[in-house]
C-alpha atoms as an extended CHARMM CRD file, in Angstrom:
* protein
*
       134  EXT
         1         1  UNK       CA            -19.1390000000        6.2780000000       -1.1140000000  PROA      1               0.0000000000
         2         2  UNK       CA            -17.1270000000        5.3870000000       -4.2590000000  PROA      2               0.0000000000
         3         3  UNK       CA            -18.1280000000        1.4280000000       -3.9600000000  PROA      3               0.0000000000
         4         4  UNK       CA            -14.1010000000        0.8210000000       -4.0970000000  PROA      4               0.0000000000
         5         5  UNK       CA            -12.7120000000       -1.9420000000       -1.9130000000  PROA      5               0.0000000000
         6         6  UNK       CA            -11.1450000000       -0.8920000000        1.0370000000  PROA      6               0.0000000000
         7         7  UNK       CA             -7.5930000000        0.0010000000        0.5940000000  PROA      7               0.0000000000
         8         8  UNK       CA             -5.8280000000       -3.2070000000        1.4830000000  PROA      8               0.0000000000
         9         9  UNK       CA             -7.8710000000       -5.0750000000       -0.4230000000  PROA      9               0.0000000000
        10        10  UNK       CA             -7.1000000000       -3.1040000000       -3.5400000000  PROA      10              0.0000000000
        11        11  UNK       CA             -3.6510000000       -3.7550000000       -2.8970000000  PROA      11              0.0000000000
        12        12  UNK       CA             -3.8040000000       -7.3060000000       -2.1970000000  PROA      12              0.0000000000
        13        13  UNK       CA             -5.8170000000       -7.7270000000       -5.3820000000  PROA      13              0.0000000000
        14        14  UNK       CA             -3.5880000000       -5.2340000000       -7.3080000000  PROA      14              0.0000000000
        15        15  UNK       CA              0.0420000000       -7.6040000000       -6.2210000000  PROA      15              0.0000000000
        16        16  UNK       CA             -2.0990000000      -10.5800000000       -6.9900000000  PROA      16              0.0000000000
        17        17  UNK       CA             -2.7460000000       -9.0660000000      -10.6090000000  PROA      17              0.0000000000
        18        18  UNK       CA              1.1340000000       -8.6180000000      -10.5730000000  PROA      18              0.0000000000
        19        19  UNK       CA              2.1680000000      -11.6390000000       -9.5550000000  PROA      19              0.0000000000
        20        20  UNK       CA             -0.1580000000      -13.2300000000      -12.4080000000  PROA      20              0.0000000000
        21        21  UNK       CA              1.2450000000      -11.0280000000      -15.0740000000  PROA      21              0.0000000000
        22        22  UNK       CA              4.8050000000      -11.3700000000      -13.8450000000  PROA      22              0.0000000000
        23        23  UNK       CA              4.1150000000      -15.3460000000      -14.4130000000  PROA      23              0.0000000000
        24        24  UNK       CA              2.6700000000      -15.0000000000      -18.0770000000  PROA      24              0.0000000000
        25        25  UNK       CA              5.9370000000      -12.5220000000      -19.1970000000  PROA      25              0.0000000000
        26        26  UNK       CA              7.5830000000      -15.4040000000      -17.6720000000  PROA      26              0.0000000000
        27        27  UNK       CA              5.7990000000      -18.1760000000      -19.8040000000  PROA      27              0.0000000000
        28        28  UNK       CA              6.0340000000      -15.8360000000      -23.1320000000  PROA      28              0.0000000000
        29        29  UNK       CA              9.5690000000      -15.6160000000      -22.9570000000  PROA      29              0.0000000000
        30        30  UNK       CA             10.2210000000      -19.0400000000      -22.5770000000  PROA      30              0.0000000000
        31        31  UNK       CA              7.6570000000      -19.3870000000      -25.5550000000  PROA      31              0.0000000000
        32        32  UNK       CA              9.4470000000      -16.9590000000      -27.8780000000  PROA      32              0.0000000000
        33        33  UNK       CA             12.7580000000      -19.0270000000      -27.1150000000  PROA      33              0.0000000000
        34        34  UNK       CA             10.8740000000      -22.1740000000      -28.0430000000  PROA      34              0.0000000000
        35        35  UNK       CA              9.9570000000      -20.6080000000      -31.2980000000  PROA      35              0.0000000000
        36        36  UNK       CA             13.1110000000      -19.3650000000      -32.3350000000  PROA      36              0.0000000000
        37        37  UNK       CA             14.9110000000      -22.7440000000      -31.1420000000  PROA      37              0.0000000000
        38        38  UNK       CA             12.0540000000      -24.3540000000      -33.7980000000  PROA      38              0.0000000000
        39        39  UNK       CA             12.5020000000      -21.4990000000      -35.8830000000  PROA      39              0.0000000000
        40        40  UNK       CA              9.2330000000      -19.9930000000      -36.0140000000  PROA      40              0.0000000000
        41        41  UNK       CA             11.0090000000      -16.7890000000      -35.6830000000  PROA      41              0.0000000000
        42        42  UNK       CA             14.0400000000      -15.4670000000      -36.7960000000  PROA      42              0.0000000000
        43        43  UNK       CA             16.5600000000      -13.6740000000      -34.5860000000  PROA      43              0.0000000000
        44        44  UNK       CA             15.8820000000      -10.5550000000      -35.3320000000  PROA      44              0.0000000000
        45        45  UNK       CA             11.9190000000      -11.6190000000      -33.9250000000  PROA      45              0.0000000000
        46        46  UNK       CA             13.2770000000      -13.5360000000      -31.4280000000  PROA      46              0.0000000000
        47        47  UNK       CA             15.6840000000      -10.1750000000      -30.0440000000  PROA      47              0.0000000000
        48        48  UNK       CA             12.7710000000       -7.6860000000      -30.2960000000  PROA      48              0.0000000000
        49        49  UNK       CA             10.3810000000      -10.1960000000      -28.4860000000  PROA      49              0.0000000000
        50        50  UNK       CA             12.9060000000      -10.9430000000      -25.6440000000  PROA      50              0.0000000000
        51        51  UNK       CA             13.5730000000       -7.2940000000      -25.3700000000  PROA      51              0.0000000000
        52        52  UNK       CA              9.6800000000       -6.0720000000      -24.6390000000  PROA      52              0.0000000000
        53        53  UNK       CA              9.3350000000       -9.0750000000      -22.3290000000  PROA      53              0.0000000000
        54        54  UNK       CA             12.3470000000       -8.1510000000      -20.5600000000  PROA      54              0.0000000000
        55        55  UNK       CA             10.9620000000       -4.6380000000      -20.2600000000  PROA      55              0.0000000000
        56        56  UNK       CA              7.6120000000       -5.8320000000      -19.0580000000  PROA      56              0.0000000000
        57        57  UNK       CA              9.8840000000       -8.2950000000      -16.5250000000  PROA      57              0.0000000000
        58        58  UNK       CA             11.3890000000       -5.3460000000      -15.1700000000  PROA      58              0.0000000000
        59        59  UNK       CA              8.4140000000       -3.5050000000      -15.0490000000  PROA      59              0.0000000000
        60        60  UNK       CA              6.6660000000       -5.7670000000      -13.1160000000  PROA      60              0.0000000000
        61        61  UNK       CA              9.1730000000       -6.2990000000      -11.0350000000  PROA      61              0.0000000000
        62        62  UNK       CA              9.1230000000       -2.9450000000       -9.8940000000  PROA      62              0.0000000000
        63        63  UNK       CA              5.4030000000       -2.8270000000       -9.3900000000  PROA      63              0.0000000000
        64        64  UNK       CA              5.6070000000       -5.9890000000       -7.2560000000  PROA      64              0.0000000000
        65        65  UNK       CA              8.5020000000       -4.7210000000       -5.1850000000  PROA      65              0.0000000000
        66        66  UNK       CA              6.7670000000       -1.3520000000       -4.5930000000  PROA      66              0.0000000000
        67        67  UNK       CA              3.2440000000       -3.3250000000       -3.4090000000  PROA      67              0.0000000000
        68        68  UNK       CA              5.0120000000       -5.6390000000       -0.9440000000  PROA      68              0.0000000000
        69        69  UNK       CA              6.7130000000       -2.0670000000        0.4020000000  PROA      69              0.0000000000
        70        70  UNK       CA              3.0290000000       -0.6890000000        0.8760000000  PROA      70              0.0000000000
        71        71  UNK       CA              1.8610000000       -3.7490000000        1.8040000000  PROA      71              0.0000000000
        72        72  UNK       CA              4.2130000000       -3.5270000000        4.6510000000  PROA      72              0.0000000000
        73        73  UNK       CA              4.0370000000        0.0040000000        5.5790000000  PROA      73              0.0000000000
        74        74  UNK       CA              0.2530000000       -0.7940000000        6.1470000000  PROA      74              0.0000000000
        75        75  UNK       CA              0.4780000000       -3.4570000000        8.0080000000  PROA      75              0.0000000000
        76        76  UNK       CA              3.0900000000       -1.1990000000       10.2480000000  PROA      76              0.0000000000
        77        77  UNK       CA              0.3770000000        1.4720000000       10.4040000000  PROA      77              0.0000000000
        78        78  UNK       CA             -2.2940000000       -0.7170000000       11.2410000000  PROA      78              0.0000000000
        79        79  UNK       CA             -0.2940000000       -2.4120000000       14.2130000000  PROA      79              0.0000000000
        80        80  UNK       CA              0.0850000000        1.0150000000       15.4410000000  PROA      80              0.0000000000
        81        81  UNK       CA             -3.4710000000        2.2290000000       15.1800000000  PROA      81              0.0000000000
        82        82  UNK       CA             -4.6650000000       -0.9310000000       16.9050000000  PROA      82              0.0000000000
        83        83  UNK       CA             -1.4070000000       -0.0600000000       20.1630000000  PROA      83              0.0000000000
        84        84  UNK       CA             -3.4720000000        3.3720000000       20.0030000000  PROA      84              0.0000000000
        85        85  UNK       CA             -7.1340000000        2.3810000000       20.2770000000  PROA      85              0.0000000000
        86        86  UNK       CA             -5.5400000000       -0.5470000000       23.2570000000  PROA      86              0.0000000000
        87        87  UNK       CA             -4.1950000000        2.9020000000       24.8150000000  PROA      87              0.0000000000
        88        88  UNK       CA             -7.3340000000        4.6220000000       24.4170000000  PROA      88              0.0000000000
        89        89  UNK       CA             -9.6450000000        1.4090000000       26.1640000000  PROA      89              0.0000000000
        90        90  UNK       CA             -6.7240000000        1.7560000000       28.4730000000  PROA      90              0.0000000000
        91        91  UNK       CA             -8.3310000000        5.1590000000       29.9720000000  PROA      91              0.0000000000
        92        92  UNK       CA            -11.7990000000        4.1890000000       29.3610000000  PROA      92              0.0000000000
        93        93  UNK       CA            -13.8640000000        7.4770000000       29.7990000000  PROA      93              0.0000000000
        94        94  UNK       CA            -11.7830000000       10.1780000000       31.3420000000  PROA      94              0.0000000000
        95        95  UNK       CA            -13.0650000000       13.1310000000       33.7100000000  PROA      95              0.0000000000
        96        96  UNK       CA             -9.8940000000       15.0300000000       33.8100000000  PROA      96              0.0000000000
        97        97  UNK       CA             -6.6590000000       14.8370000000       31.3430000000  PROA      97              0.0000000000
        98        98  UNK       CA             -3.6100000000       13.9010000000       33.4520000000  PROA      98              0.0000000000
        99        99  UNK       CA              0.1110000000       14.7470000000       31.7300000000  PROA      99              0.0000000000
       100       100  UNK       CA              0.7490000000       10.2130000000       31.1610000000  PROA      100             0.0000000000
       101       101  UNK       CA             -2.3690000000       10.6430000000       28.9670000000  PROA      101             0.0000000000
       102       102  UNK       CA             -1.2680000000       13.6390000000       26.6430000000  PROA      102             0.0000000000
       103       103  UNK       CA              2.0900000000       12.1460000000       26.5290000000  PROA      103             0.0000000000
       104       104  UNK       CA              1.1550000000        8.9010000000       25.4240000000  PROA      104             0.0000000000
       105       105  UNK       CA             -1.6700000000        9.9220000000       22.9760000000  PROA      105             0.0000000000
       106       106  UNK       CA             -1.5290000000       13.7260000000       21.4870000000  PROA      106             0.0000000000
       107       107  UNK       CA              1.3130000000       14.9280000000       19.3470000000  PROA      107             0.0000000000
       108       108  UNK       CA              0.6800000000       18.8770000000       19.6140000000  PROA      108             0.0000000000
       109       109  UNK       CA             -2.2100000000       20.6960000000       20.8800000000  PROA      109             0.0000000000
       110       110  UNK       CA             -2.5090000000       24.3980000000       18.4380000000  PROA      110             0.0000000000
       111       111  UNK       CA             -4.1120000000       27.0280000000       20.0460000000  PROA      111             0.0000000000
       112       112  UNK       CA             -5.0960000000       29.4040000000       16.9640000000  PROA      112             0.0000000000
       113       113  UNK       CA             -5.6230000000       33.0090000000       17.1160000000  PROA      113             0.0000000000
       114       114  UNK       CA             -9.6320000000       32.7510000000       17.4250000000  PROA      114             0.0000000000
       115       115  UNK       CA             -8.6890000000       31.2600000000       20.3930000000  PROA      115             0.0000000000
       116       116  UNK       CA            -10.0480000000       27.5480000000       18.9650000000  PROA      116             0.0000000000
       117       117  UNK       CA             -7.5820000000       24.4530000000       19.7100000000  PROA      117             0.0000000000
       118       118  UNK       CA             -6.3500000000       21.9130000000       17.1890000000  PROA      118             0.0000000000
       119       119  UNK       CA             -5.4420000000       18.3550000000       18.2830000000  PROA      119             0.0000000000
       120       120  UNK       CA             -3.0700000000       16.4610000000       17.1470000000  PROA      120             0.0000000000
       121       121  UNK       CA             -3.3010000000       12.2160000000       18.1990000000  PROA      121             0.0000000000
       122       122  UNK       CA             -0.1350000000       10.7800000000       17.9840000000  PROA      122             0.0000000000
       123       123  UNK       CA             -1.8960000000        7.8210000000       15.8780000000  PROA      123             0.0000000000
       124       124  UNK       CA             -3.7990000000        8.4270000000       12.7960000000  PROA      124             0.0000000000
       125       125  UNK       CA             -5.4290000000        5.6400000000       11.4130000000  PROA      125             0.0000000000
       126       126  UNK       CA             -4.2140000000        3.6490000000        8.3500000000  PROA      126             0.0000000000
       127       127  UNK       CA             -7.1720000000        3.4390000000        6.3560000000  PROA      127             0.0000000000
       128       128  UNK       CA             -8.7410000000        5.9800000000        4.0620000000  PROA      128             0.0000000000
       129       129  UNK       CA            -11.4900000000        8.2030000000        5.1740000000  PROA      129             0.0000000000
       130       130  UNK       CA            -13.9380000000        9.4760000000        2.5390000000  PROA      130             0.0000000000
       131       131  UNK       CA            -15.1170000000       13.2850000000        3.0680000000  PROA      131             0.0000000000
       132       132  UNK       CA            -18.2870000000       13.9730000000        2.2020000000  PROA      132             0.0000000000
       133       133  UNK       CA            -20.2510000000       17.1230000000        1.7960000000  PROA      133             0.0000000000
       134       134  UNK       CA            -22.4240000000       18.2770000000        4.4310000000  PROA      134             0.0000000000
C-alpha cells in the first residue's frame, strides 16, 4: 500500500486546502488595496499585485469548482455501489442464475476465443483498488 488516504478523503482535504487559500487571496487583496489607499504602494504595485491575486482568484476558483464536481460524482458512484451490494444481499447465495439476476446485475458476459468468459457487473465500485504483484 502507498499509505495515501483513501480517495475521498484526499479530496475533502484537498477542497478544504482550497477553500483556505481561496480565503487568504481574498484577505491579500483587500490588503494590497489598504496599502495603496495608505500609499504604501504606488499604482503601478498596487495593479501588478491585484492582477496575480486575481489570477490566483480565478485559479482557485476553478480548482474549487472542479472538487465539488468530483466530490459529487463520488458521492453518485458510491450511492450506486451501495443499490448494487443491497441487490447482491438481495439474492443471498445463488444455486442457479435466473435471467432478473443477469439483468439487474451484469452488463456483458465475453466469451473469448480460449473459450474463458469475462464478466462485466453493471456496478463497479467507486473507490480505488491498489494492484499488487503476485
Amino acid at each position: 500500500m502507498s499509505g495515501s488516504l483513501p480517495f475521498s478523503e484526499d479530496k475533502l482535504l484537498f477542497f478544504q486546502y482550497c477553500q483556505s487559500s481561496f480565503a487568504a487571496v481574498q484577505k491579500y487583496k483587500k490588503k494590497t488595496y489598504e496599502n495603496y489607499v495608505d500609499g504604501v504602494l504606488d499604482k503601478e504595485e498596487y495593479l501588478s499585485y491585484k492582477a496575480e491575486y486575481e489570477k490566483q482568484d480565478k485559479d482557485i476558483r476553478a480548482k474549487i469548482q472542479l472538487a465539488e464536481q468530483e466530490k459529487d460524482s463520488f458521492g453518485e458512484a458510491e450511492e450506486s455501489y451501495e443499490n448494487w451490494i443491497e441487490k447482491f444481499i438481495k439474492y443471498g447465495t445463488l444455486s442457479e442464475v435466473t435471467r432478473e439476476i443477469v439483468t439487474e446485475l451484469i452488463e456483458k458476459i465475453v466469451v473469448n476465443g480460449d473459450k474463458s468468459i469475462d464478466i462485466v457487473f453493471k456496478y463497479q465500485s467507486p473507490y480505488p483498488v491498489e494492484k499488487q504483484a503476485v
